[in-house]
Backbone of each chain as nested JSON, in Angstrom:
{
  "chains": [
    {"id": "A", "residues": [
      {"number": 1, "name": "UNK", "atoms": {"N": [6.532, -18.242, 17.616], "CA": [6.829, -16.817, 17.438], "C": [6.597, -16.071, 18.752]}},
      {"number": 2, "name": "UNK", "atoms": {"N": [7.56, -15.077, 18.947], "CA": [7.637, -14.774, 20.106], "C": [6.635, -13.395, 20.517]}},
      {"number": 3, "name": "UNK", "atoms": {"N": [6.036, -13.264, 21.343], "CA": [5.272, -11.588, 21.432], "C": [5.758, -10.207, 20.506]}},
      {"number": 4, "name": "UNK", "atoms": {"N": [7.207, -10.135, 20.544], "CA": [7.772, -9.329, 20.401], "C": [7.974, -9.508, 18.722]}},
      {"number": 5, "name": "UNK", "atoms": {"N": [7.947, -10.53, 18.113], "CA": [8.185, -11.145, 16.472], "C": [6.488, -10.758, 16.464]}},
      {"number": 6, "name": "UNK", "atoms": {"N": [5.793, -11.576, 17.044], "CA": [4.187, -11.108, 16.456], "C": [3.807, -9.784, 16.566]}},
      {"number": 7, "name": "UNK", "atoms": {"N": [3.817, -8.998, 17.857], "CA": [4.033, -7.887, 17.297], "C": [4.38, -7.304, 16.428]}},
      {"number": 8, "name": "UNK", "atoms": {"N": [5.565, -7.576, 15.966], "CA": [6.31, -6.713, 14.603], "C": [5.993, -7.083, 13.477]}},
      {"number": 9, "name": "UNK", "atoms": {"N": [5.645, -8.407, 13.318], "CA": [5.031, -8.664, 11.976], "C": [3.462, -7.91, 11.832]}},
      {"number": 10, "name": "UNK", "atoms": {"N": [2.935, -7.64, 13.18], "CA": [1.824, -6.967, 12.603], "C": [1.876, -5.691, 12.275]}},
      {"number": 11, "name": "UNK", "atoms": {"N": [3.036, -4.857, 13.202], "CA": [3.596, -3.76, 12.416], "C": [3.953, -3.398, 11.006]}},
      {"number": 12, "name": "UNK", "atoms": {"N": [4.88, -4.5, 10.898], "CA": [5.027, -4.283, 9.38], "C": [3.857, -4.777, 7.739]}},
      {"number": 13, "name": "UNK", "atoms": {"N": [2.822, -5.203, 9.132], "CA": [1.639, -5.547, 8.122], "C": [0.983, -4.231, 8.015]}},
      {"number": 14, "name": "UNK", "atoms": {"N": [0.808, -3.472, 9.009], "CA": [0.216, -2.106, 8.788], "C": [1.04, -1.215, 8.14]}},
      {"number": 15, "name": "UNK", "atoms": {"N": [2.187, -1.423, 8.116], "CA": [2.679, -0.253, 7.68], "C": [2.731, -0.73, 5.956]}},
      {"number": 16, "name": "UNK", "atoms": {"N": [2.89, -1.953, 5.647], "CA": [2.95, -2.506, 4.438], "C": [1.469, -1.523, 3.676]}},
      {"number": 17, "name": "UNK", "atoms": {"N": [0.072, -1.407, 4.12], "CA": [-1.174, -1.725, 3.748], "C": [-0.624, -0.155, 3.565]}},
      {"number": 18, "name": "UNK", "atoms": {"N": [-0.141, 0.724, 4.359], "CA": [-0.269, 2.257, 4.251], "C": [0.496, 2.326, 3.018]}},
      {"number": 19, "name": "UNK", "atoms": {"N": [1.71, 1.849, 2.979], "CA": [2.488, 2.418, 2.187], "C": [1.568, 1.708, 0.155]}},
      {"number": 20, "name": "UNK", "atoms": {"N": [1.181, 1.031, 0.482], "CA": [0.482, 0.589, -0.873], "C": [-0.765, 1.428, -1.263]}},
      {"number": 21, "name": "UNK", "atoms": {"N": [-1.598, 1.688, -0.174], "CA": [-2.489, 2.906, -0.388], "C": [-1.653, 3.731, -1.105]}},
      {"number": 22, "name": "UNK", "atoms": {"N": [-0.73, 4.503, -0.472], "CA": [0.127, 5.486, -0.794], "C": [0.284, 5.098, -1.987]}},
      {"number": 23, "name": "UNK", "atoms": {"N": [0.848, 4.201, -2.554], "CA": [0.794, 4.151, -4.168], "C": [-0.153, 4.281, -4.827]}},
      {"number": 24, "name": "UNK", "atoms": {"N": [-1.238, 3.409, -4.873], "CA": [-2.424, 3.981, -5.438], "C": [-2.65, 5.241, -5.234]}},
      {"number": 25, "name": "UNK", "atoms": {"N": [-2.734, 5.562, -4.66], "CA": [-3.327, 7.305, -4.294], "C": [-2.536, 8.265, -5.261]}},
      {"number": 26, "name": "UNK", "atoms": {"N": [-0.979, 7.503, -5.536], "CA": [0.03, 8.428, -6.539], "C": [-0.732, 7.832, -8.034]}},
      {"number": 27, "name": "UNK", "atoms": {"N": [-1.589, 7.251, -8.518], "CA": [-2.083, 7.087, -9.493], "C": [-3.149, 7.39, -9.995]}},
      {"number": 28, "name": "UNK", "atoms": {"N": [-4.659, 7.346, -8.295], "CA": [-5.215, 7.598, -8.168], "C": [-5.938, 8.822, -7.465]}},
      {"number": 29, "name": "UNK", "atoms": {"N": [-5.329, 10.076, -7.347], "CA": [-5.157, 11.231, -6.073], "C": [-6.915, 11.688, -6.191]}},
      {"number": 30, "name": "UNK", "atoms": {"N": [-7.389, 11.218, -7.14], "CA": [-8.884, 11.654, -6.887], "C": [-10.348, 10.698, -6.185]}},
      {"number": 31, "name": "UNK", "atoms": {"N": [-9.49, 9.952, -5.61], "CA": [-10.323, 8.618, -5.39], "C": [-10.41, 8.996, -3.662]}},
      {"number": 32, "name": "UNK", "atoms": {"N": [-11.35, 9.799, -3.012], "CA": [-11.603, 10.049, -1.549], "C": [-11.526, 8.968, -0.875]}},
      {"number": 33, "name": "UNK", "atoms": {"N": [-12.331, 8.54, -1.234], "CA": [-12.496, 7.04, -0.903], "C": [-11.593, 6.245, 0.167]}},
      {"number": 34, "name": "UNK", "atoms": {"N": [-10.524, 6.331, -0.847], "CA": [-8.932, 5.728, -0.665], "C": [-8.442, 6.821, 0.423]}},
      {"number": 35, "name": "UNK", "atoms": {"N": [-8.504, 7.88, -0.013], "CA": [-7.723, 9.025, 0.908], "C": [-7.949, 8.926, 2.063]}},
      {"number": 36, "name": "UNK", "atoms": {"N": [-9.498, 8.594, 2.421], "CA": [-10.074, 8.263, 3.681], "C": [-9.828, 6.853, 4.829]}},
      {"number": 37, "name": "UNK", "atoms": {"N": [-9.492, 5.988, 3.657], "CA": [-8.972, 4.643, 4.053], "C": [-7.087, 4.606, 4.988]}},
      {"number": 38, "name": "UNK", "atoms": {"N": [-6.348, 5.453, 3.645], "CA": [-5.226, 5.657, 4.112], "C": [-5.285, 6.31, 5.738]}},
      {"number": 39, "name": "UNK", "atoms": {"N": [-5.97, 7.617, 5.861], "CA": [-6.135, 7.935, 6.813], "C": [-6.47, 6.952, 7.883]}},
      {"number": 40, "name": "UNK", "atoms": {"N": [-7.222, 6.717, 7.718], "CA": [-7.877, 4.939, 8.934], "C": [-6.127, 4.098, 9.255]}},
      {"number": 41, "name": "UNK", "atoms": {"N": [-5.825, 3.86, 8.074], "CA": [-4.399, 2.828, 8.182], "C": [-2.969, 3.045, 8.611]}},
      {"number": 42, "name": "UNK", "atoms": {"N": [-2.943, 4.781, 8.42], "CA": [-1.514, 5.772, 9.09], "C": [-2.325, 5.559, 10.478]}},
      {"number": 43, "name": "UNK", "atoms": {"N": [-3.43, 6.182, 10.563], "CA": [-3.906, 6.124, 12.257], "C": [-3.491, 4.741, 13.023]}},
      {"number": 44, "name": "UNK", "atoms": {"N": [-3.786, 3.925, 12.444], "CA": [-4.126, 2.276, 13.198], "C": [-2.287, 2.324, 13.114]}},
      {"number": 45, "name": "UNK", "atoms": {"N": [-1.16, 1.726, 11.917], "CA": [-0.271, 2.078, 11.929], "C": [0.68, 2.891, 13.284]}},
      {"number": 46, "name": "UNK", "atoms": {"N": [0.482, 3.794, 13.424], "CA": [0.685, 4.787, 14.404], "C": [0.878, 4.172, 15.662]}},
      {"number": 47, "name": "UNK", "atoms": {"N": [-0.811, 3.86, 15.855], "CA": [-0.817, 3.633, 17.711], "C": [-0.217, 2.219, 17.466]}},
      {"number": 48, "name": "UNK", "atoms": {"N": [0.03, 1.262, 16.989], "CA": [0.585, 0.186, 16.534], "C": [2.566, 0.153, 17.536]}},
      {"number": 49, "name": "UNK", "atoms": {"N": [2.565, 1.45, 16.34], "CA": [4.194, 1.46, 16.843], "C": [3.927, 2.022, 17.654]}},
      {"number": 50, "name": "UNK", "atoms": {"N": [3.566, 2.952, 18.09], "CA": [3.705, 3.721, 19.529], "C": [3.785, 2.556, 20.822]}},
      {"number": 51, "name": "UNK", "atoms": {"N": [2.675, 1.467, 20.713], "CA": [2.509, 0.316, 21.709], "C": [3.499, -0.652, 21.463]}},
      {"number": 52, "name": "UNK", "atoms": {"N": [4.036, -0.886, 20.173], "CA": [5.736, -1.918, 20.27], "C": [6.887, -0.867, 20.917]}},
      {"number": 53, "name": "UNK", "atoms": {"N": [6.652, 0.075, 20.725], "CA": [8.12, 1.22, 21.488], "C": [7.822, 1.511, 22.947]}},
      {"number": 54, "name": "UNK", "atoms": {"N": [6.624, 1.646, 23.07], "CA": [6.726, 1.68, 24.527], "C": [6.804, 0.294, 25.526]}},
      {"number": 55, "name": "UNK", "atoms": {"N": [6.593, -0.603, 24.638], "CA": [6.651, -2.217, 25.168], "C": [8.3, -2.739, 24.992]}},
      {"number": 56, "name": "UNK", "atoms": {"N": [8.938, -2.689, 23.947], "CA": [10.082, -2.838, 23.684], "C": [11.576, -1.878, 23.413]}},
      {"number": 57, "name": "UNK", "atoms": {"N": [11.604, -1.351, 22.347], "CA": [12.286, -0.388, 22.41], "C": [11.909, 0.604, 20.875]}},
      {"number": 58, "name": "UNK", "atoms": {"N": [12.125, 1.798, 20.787], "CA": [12.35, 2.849, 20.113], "C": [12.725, 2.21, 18.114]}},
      {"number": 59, "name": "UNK", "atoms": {"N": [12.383, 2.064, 17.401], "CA": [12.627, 1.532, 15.635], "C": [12.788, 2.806, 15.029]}},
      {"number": 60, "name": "UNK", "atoms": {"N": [12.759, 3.831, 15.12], "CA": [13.152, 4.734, 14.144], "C": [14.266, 6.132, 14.754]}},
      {"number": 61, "name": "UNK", "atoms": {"N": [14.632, 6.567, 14.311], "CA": [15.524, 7.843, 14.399], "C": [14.783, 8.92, 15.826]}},
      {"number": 62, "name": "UNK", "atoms": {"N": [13.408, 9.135, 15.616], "CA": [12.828, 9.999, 15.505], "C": [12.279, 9.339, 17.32]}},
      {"number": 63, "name": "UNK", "atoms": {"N": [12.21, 8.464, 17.367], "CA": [12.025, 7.559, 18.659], "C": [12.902, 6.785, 19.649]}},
      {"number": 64, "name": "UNK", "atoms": {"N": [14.446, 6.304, 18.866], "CA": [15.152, 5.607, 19.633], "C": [16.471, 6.827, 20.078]}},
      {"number": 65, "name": "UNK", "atoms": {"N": [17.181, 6.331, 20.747], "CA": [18.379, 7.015, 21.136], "C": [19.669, 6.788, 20.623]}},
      {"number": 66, "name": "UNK", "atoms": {"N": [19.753, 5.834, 19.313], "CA": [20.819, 5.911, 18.578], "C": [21.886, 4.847, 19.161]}},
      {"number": 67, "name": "UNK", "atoms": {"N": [21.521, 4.135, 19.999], "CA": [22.354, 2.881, 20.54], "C": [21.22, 1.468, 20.593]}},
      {"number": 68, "name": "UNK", "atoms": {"N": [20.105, 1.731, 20.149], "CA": [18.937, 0.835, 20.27], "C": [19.294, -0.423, 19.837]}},
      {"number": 69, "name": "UNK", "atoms": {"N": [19.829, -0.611, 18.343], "CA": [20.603, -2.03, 17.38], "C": [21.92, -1.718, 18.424]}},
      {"number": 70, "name": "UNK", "atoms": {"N": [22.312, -1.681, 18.935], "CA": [23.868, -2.3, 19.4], "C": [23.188, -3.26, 20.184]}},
      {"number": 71, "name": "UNK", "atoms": {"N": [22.437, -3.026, 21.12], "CA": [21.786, -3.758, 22.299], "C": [22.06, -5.357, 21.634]}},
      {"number": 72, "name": "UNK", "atoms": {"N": [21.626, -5.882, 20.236], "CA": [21.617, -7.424, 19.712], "C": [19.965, -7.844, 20.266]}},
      {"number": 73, "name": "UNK", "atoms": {"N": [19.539, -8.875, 19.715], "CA": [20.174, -9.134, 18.879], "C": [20.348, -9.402, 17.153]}},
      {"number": 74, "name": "UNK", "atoms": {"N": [21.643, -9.539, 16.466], "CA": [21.563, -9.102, 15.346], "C": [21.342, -10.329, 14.524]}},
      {"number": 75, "name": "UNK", "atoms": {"N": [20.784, -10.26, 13.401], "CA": [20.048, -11.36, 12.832], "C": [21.11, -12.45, 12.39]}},
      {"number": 76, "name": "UNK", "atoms": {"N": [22.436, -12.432, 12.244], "CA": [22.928, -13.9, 12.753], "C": [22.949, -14.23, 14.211]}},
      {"number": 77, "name": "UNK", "atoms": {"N": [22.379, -14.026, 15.017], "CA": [22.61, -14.43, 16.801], "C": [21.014, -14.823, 16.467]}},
      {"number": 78, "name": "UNK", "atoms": {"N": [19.969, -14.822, 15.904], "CA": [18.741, -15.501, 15.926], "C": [18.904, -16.811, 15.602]}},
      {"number": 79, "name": "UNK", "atoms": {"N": [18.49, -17.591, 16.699], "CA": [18.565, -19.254, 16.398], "C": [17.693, -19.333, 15.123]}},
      {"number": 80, "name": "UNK", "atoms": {"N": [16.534, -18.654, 14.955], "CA": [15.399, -19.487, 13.833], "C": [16.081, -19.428, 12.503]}},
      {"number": 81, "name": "UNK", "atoms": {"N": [17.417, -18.178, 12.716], "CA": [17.735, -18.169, 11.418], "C": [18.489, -19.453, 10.779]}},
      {"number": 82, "name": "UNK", "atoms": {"N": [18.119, -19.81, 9.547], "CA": [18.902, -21.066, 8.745], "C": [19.688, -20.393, 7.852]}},
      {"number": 83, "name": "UNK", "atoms": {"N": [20.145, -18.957, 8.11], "CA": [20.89, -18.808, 6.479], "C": [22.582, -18.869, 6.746]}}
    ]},
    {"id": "B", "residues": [
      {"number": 1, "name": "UNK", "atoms": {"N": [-17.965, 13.925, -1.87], "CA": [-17.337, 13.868, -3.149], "C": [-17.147, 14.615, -4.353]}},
      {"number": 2, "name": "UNK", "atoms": {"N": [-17.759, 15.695, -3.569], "CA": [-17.958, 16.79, -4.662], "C": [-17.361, 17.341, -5.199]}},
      {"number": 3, "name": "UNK", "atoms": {"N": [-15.639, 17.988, -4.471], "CA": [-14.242, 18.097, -5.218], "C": [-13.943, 16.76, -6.032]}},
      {"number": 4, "name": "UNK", "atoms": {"N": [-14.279, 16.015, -6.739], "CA": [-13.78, 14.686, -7.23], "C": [-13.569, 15.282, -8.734]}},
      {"number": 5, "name": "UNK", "atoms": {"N": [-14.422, 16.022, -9.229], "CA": [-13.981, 16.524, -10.431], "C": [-12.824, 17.147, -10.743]}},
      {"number": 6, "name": "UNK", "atoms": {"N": [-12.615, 18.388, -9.206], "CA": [-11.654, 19.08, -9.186], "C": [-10.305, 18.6, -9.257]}},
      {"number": 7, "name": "UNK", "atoms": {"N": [-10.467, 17.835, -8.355], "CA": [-8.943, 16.995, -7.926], "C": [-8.909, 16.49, -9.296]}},
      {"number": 8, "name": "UNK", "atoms": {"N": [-9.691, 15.65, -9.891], "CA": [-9.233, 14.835, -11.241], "C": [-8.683, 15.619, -12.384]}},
      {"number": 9, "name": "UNK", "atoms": {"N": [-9.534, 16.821, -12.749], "CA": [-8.627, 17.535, -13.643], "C": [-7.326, 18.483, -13.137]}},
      {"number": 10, "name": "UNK", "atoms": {"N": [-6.811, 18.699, -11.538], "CA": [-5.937, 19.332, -11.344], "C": [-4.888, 18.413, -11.496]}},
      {"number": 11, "name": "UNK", "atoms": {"N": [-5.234, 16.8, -11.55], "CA": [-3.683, 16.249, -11.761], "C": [-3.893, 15.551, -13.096]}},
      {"number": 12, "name": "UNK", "atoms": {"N": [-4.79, 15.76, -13.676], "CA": [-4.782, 14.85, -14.613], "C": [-5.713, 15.476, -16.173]}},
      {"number": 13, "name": "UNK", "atoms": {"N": [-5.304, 16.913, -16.042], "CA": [-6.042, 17.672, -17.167], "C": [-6.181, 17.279, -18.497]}},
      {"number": 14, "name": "UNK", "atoms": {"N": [-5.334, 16.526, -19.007], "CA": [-5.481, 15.607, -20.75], "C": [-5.694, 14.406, -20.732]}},
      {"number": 15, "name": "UNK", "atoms": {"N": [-6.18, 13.968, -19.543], "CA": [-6.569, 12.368, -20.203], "C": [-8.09, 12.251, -19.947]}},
      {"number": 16, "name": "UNK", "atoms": {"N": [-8.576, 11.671, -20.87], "CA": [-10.074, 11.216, -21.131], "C": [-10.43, 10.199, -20.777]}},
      {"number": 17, "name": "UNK", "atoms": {"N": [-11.227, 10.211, -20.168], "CA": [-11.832, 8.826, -19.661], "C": [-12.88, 8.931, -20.409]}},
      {"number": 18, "name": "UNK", "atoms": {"N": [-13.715, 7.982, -20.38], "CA": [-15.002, 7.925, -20.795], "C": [-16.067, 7.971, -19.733]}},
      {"number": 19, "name": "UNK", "atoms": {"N": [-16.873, 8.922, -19.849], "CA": [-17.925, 9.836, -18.647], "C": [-17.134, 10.649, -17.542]}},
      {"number": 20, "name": "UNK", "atoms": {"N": [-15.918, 11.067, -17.889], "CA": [-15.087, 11.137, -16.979], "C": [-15.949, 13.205, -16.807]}},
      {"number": 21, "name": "UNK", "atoms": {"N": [-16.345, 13.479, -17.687], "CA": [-16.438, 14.911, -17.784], "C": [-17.891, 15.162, -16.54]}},
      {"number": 22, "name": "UNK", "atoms": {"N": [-18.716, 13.919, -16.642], "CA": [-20.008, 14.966, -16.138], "C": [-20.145, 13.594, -14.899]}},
      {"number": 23, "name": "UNK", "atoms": {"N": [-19.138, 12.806, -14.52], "CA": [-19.635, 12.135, -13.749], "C": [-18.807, 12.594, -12.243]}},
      {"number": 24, "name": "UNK", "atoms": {"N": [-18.81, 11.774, -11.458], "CA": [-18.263, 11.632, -10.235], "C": [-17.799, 10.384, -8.924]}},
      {"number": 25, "name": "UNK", "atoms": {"N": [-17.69, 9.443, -9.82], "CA": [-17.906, 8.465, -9.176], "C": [-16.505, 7.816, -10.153]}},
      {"number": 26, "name": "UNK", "atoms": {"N": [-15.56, 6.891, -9.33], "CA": [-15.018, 5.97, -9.842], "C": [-15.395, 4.779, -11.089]}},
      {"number": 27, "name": "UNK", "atoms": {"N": [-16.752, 4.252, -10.734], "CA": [-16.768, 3.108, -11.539], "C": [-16.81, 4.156, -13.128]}},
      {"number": 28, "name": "UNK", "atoms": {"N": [-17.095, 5.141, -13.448], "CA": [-16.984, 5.542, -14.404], "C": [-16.084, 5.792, -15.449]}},
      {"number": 29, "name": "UNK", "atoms": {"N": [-14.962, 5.876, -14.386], "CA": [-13.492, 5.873, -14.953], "C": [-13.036, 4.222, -15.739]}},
      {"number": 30, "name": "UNK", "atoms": {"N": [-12.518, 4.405, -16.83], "CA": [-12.283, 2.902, -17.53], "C": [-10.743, 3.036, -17.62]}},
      {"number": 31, "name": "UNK", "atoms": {"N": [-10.678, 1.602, -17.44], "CA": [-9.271, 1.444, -17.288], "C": [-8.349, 1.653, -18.677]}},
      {"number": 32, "name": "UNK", "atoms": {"N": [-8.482, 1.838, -20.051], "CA": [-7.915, 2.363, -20.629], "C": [-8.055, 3.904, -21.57]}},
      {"number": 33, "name": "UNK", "atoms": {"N": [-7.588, 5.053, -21.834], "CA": [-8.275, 5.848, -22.541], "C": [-8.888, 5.54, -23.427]}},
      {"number": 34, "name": "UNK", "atoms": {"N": [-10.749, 6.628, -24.136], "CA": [-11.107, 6.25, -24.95], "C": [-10.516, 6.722, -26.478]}},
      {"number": 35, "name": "UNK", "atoms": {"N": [-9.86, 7.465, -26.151], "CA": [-9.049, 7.992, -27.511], "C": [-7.555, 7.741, -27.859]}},
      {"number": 36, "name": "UNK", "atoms": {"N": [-7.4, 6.136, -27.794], "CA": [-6.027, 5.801, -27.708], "C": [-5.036, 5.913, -29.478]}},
      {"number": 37, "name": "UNK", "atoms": {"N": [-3.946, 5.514, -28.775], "CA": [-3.509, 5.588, -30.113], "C": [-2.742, 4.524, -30.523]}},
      {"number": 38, "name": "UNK", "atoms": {"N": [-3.173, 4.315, -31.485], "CA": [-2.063, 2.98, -32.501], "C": [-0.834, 2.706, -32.554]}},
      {"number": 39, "name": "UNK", "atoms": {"N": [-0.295, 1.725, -32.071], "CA": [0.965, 1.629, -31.833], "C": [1.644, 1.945, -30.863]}},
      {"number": 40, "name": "UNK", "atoms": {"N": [0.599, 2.354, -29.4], "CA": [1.489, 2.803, -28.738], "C": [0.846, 1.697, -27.441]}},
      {"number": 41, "name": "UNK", "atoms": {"N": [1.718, 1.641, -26.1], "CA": [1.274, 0.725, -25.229], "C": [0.826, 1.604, -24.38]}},
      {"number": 42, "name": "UNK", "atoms": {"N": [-0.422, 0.713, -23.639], "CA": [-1.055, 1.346, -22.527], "C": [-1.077, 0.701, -21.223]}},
      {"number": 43, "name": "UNK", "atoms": {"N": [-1.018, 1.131, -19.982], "CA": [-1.255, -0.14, -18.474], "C": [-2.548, 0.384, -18.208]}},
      {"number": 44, "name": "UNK", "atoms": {"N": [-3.362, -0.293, -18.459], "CA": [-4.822, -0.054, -17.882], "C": [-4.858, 0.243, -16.308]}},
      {"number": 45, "name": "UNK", "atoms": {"N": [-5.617, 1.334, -15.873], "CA": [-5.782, 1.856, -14.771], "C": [-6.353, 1.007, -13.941]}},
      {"number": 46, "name": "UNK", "atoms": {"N": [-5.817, 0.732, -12.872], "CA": [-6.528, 0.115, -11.033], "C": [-7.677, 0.38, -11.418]}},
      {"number": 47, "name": "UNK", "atoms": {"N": [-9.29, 0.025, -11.296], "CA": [-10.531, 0.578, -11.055], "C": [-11.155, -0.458, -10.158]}},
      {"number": 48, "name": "UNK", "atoms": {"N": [-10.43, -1.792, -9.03], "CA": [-10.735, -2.693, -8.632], "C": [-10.153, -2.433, -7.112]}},
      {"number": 49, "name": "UNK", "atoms": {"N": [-10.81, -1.802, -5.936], "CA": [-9.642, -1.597, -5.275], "C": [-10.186, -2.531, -3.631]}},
      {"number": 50, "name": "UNK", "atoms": {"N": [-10.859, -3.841, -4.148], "CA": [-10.709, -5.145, -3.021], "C": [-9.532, -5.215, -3.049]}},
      {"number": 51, "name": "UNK", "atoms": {"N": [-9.848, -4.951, -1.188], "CA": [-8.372, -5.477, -0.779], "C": [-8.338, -6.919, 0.288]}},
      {"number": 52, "name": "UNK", "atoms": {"N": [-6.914, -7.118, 0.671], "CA": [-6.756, -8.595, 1.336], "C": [-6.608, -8.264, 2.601]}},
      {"number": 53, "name": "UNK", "atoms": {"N": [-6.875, -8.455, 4.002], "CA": [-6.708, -7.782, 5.207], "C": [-4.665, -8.279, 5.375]}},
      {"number": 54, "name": "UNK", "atoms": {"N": [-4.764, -7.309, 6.238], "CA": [-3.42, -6.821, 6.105], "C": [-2.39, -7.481, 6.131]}},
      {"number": 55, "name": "UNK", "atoms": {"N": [-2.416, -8.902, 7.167], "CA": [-1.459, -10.084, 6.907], "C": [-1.422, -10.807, 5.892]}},
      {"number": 56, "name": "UNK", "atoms": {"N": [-2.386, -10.978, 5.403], "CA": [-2.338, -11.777, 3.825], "C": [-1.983, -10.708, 2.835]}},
      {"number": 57, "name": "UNK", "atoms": {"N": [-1.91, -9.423, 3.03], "CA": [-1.568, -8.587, 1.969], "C": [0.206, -8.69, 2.035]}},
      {"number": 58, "name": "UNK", "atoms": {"N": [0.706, -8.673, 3.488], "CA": [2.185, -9.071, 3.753], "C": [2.823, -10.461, 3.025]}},
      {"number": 59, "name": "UNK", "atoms": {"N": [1.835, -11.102, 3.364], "CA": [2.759, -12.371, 2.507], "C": [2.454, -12.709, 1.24]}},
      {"number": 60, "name": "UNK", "atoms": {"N": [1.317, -12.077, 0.147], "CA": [1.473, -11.68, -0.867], "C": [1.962, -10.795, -1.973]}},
      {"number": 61, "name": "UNK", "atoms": {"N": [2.453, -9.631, -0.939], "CA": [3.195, -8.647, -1.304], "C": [2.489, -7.801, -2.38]}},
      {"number": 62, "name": "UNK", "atoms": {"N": [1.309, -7.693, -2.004], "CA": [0.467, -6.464, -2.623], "C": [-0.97, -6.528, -1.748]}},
      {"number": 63, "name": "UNK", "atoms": {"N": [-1.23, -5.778, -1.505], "CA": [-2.832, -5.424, -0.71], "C": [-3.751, -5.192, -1.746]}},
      {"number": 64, "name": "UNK", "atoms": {"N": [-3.916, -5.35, -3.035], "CA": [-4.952, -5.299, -3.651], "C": [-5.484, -6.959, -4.548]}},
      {"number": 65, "name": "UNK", "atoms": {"N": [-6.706, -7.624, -4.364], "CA": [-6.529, -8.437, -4.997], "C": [-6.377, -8.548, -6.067]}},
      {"number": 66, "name": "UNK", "atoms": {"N": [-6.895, -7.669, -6.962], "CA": [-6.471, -7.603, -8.344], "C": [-5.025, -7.649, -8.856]}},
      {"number": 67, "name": "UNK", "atoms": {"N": [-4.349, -7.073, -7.915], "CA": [-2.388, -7.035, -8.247], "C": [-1.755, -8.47, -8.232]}},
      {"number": 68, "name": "UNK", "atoms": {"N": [-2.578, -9.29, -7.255], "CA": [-1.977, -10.508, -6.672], "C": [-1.527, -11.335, -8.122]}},
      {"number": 69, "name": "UNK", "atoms": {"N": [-0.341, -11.542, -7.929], "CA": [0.006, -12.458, -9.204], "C": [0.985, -13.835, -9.013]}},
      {"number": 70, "name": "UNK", "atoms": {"N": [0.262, -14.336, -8.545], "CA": [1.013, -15.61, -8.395], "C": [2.277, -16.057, -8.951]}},
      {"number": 71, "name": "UNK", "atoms": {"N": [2.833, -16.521, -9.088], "CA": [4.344, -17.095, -10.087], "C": [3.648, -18.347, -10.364]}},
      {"number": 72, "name": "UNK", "atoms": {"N": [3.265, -18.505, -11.444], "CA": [2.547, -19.449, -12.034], "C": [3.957, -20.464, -12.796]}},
      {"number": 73, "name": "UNK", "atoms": {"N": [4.865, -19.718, -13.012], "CA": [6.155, -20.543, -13.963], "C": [6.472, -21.739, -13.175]}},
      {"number": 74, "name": "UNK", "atoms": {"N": [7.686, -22.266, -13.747], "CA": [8.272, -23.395, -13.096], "C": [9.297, -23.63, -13.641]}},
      {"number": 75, "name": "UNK", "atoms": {"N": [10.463, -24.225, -12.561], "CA": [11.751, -24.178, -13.391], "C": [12.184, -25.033, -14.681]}},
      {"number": 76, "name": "UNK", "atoms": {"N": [13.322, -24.77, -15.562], "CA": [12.826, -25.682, -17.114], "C": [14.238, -26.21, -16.76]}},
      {"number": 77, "name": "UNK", "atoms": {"N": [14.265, -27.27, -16.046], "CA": [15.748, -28.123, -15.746], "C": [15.413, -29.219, -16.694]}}
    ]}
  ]
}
């Protein structure tokens, strides 16, 4: 796995952990606890992507310049892929 | 923790827990109401909230261990 794949899988491990807080919290909105945790996990989250975008390139609207996916490459041009 | 009461009855003014009135603390909360009713179905409430650190929560596809549910089946060829 390449820097740039490990990186992102740990991205999407943080962002996975936030967004599941976030559910609980829609079940649970009185549990501080949690509220306090989420907070910890958007933070960590955050500087996360901030350090893959400034290392690689821009993943969201709000960060890239709207030609970022043309660059490739696109997930049939990945050798690891078998599908 | 002292808004904990507040917050609980601003989103959640008709449901009863049991000690839910004079306490403040989670473990107090039980995972199903104590004044249920017959015939009807209930999902018992989260009150377990160990979690798995964050890569193992990715490839289990839930961050809480209690959610984790294996696929225990198997195909019937």
């Amino acid at each position: 796995m390449s820097n740039r794949e490990a990186m992102l899988k740990k991205l999407s491990a943080a962002q996975f952990a936030v967004w599941e807080m976030h559910l609980y919290l829609d079940t649970h909105p009185w549990d501080l606890a949690m509220v306090e945790k989420h907070g910890r996990a958007m933070h960590k989250y955050k500087a996360l992507k901030r350090e893959f975008e400034e290392t690689f390139c821009g993943l969201t609207p709000e960060t890239a310049q709207g030609v970022e996916w043309l660059k490739g490459p696109w997930p049939w041009e990945n050798e690891e892929c078998d599908c | 923790m002292a808004d904990y009461a507040v917050r609980r009855n601003q989103y959640y003014p008709q449901q009863r827990h049991a000690g839910a009135k004079d306490s403040c603390s989670m473990q107090f909360i039980t995972p199903l109401p104590t004044d249920f009713a017959v015939a009807m179905m209930y999902v018992p409430m989260q009150t377990d909230t160990s979690m798995f650190d964050e890569m193992k929560a990715l490839e289990c596809g839930t961050l809480f261990t209690v959610l984790n549910k294996p696929f225990a089946g198997r195909c019937c060829k």
